[in-house]
N, C-alpha and C positions, 0 to 999 in steps of 0.2 A: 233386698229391695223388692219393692213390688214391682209386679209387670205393670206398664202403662197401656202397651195394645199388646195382651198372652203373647196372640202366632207369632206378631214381627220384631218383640221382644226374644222371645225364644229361639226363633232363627239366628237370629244375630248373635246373641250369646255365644252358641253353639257354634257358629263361624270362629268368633272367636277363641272358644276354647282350641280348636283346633290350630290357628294357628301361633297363640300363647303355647301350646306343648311344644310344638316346631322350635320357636323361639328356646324355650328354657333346652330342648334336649341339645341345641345348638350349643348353646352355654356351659353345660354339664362336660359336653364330649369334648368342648377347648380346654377346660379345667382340667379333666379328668380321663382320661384317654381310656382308662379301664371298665368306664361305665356299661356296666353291662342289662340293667334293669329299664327296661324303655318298654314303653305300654303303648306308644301310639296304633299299632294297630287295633289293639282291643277299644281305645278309644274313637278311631276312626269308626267301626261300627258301631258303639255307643251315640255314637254323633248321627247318624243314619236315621236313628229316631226322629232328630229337629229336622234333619236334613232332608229326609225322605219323608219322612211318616206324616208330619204336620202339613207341607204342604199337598199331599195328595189327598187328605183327609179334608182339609179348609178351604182348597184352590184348585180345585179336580178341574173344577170347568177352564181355569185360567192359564191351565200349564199347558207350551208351548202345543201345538200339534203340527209340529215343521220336523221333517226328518231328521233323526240324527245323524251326523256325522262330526267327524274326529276332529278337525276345525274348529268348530264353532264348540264343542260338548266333550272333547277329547274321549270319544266315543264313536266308533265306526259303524257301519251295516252289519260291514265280515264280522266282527265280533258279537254278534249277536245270533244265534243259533234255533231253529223250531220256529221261531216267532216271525209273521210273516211281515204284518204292519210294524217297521221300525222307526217310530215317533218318538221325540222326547216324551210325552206322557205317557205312552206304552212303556215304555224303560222306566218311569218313575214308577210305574203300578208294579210292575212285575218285581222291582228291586225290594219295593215298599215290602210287598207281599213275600220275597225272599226271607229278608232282614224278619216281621213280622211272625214267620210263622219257620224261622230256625232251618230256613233251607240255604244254607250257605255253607261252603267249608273256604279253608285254607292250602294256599298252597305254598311249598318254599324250594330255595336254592340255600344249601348250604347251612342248614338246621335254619336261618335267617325266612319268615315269612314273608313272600314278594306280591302277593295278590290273592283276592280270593274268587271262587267260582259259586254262582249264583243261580239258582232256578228255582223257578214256578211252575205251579200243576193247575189243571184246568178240574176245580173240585168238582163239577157237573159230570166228567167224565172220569171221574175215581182220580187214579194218581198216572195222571197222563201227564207227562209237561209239557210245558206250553210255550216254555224259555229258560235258554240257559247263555250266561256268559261269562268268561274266566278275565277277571280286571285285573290288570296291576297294583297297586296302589296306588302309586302317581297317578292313573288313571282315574279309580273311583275319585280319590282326593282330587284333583281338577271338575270332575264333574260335580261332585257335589258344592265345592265351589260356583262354580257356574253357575250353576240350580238357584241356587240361595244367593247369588246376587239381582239374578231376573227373579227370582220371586218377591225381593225387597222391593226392587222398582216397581214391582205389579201392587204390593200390596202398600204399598207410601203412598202411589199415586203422582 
């Protein structure tokens, strides 16, 4: 199907693939208890692209600049490291620019992967960073929920 508006077709989408996997692996693991092949995480940063990337690219000027915090953005100050300004759109650039440019790893408990850790370098000064933060998953995945819900209502109007 075609897109009718690209960006807020594509957010959405993307919303919902994320939480159509949720659904089906819900499904799999009642049936099947052995199920052991489950890709949500790689899909999670797959999804980073609509989630992160689009709006920072199409809606730079529109993303929130109210601090974050864990409440509102399941996102704290404390968890955010180097960076000194910590605004929802400062966390979206730097995430953007994480995911972007393959600065991210993984981290786990129990061979099972529970978060990943994230950072930015400040290219003007070689490879200095400029931000680093270690997310859960439930964490990034509530944020980026969040994100792309205020950015539906920014961009519907």
């Amino acid at each position: 199907m075609d897109y009718e508006q690209q960006e807020i077709n594509f957010v959405k989408r993307t919303k919902k693939l994320l939480d159509q996997y949720d659904e089906f692996i819900s499904i799999k693991k009642c049936i099947k208890n052995d199920f052991k092949e489950s890709y949500e995480t790689t899909l999670l940063i797959n999804c980073c692209v609509g989630l992160l990337i689009i709006p920072n690219e199409k809606l730079f000027e529109k993303l929130p600049i109210t601090k974050i915090n864990l409440e509102d953005w399941d996102i704290s100050e404390e968890m955010i490291e180097i960076e000194i300004i910590k605004t929802v759109r400062k966390t979206v650039t730097h995430l953007r620019n994480s995911i972007s440019h393959y600065r991210f790893i993984s981290f786990a408990k129990s061979g099972e992967i529970i978060g990943f850790e994230f950072t930015d370098k400040d290219n003007k000064k070689d490879k200095y960073d400029n931000f680093k933060i270690k997310l859960p998953l439930k964490n990034l995945k509530e944020f980026l929920s969040k994100l792309s819900n205020t950015m539906l209502k920014i961009m519907e109007g």
